[in-house]
C-alpha positions as CSV (number, residue, x, y, z in Angstrom):
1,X,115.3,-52.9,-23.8
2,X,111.3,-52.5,-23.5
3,X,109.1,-51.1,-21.0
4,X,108.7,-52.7,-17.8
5,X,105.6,-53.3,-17.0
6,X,103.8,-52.7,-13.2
7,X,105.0,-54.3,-10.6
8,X,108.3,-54.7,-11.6
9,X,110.8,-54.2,-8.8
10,X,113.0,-51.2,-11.1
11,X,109.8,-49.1,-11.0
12,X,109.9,-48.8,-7.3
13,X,113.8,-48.1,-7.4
14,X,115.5,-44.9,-6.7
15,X,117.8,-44.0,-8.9
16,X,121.0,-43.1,-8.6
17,X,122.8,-39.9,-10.4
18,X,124.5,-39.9,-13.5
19,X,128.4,-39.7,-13.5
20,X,129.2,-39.5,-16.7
21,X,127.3,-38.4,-19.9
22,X,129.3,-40.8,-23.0
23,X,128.5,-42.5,-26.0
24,X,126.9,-45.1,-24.4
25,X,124.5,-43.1,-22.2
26,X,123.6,-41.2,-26.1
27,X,122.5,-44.7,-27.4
28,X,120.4,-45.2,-24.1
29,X,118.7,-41.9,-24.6
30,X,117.9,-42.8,-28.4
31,X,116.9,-46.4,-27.6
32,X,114.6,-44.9,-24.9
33,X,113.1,-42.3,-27.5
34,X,112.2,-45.3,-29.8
35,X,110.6,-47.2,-27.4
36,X,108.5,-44.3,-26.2
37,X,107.2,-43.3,-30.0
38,X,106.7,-47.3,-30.4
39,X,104.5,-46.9,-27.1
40,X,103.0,-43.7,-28.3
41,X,103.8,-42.4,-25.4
42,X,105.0,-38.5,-24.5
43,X,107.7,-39.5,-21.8
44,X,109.7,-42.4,-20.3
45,X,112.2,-42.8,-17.4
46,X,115.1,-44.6,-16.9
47,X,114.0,-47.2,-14.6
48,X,111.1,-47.5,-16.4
49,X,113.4,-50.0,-18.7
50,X,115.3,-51.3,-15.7
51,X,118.0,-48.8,-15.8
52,X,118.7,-47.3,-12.2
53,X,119.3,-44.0,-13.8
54,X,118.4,-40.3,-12.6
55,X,117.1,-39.2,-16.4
56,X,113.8,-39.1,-18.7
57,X,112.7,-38.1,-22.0
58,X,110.3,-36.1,-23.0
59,X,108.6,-34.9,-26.1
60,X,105.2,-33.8,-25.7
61,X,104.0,-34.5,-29.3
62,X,104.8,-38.5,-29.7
63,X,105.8,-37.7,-33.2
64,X,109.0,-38.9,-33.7
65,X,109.4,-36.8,-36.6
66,X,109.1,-33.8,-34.3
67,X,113.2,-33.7,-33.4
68,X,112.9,-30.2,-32.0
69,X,110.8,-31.2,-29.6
70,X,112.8,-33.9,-27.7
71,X,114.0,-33.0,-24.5
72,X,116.9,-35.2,-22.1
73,X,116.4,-34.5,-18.4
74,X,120.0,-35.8,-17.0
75,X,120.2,-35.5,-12.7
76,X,116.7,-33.4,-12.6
77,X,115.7,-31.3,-9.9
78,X,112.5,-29.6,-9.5
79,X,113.2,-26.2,-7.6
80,X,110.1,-24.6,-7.6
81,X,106.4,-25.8,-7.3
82,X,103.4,-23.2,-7.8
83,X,99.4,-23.5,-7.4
84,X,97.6,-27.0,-7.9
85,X,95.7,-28.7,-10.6
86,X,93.8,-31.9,-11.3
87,X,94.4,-33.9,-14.5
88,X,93.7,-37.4,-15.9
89,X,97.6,-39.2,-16.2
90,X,98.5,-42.3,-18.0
91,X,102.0,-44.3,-17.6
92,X,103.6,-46.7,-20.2
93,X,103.8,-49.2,-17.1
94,X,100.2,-49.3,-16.9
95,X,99.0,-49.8,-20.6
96,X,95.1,-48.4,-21.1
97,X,94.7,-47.8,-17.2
98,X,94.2,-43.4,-16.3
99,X,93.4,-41.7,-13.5
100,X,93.1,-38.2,-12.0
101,X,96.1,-37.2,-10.2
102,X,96.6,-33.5,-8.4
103,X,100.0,-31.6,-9.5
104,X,101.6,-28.3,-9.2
105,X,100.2,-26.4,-11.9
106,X,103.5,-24.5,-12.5
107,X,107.3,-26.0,-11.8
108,X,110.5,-25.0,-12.5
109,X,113.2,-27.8,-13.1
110,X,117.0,-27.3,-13.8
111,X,118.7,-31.0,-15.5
112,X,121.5,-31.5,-17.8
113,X,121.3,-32.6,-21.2
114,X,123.5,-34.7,-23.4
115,X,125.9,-31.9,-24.0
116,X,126.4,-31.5,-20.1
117,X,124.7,-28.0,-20.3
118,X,122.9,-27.4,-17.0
119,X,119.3,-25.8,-18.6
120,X,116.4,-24.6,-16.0
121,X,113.0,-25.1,-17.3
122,X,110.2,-23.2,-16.2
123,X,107.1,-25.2,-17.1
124,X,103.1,-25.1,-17.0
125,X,100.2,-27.3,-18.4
126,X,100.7,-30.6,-19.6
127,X,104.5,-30.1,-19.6
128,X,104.9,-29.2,-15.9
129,X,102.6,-32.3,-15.3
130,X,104.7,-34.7,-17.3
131,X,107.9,-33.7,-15.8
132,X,106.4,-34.5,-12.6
133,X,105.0,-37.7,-13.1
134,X,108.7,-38.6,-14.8
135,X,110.6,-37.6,-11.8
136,X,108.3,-39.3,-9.3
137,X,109.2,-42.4,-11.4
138,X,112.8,-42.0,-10.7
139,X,111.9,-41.5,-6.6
140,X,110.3,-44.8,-7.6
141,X,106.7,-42.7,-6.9
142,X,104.0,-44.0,-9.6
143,X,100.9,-42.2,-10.6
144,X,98.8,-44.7,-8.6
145,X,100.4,-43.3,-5.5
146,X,99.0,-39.4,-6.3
147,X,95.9,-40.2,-6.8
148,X,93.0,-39.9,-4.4
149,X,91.8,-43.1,-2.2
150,X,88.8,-43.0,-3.8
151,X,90.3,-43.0,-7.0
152,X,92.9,-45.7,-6.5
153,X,90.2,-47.9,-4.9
154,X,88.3,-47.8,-8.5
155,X,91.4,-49.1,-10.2
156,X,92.1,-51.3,-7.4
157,X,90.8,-54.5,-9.2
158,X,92.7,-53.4,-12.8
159,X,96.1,-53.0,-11.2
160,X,95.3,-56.5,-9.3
161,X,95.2,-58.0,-12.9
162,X,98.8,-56.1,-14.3
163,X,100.4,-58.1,-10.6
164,X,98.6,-61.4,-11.5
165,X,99.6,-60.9,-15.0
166,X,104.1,-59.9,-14.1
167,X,104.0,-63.0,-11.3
168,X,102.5,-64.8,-14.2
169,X,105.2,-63.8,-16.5
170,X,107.9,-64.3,-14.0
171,X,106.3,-68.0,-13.1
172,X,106.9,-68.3,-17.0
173,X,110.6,-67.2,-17.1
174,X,109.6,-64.4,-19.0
175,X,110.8,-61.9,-15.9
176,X,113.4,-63.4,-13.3
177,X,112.2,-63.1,-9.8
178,X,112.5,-59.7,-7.5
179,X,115.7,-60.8,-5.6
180,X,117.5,-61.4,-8.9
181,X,115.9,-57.9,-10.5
182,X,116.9,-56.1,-7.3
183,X,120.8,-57.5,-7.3
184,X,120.8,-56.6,-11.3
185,X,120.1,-53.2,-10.1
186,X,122.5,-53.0,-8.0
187,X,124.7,-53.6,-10.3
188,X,124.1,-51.2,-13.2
189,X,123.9,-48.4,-10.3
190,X,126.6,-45.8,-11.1
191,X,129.3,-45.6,-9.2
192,X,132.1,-43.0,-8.8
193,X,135.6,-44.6,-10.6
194,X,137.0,-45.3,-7.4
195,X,134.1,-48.0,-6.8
196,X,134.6,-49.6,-9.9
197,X,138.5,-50.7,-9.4
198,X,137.4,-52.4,-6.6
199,X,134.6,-54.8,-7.8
């Protein structure tokens, strides 16, 4: 597992719901944790690792010692949006590349977490902001896409170099190429039990 970097086919995927929380979907949600301290980052969705998968993690203090403050976002849905605000976002999938991006300052979001509890957050600040930009990801929305023209256009020429640089990778083996991402997808969608049998 690592983080895919832009403009890999899974970070434009939308993700499909989660049938079933089990053992393996636990040692998804750890592996995902890992990667996100080893990326010092604060939160990281499924697809994000090429898994097609409506969940996130979040802990808002990149300190993996910090337990307490992990949070699993299984199936979220963001019910409420209030007021607007303007920040400065990052993304794992863009290493070293920010830009100001306009968010409800206030949300409220119900998910499950690894127990199956259904818990409703009610969020503000850089919490509200993070679930946001980590529930666009599974929409297959990236940061890029919220920020203004103007904004974007200043980038334009850094996120030029992260395509040159994954069609360079993929030219090298490293990736295989979008039709074979996109039918790998496909694949690790979940499907109701019904589906399975049949494949």
């Amino acid at each position: 597992m690592e983080v895919l970097p832009y403009c890999h086919p899974a970070l434009r995927w939308k993700s499909k719901p989660i049938l079933e929380i089990n053992d393996d979907l636990r040692r998804i949600v750890a592996e995902m944790f890992s990667l996100m301290y080893t990326a010092k980052g604060i939160g990281l969705a499924a697809n994000q690792v090429g898994l097609p998968y409506r969940l996130f993690v979040l802990n808002l203090t990149a300190d993996p010692e910090e337990k307490d403050e992990e949070i699993v976002f299984i199936n979220p849905e963001i019910l409420k949006r209030k007021g607007t605000t303007e920040g400065e976002e990052g993304c794992l999938s863009f290493p070293g590349m920010y830009g100001p991006v306009k968010r409800a300052a206030k949300v409220v979001i119900e998910a499950f977490d690894l127990n199956g509890e259904c818990i409703e957050y009610s969020l503000d600040d850089l919490a509200a902001r993070a679930v946001q930009h980590e529930t666009d990801h599974l929409d297959g929305i990236l940061f890029t896409d919220r920020m203004t023209e103007t904004a974007r256009r200043e980038l334009e020429p850094v996120i030029g170099d992260f395509e040159t640089q994954f069609r360079r990778w993929q030219s090298e083996g490293r990736f295989p190429s979008d039709e074979l991402i996109k039918r790998e997808l496909l694949k690790l969608e979940p499907k109701p039990p019904s589906e399975n049998s049949k494949s």
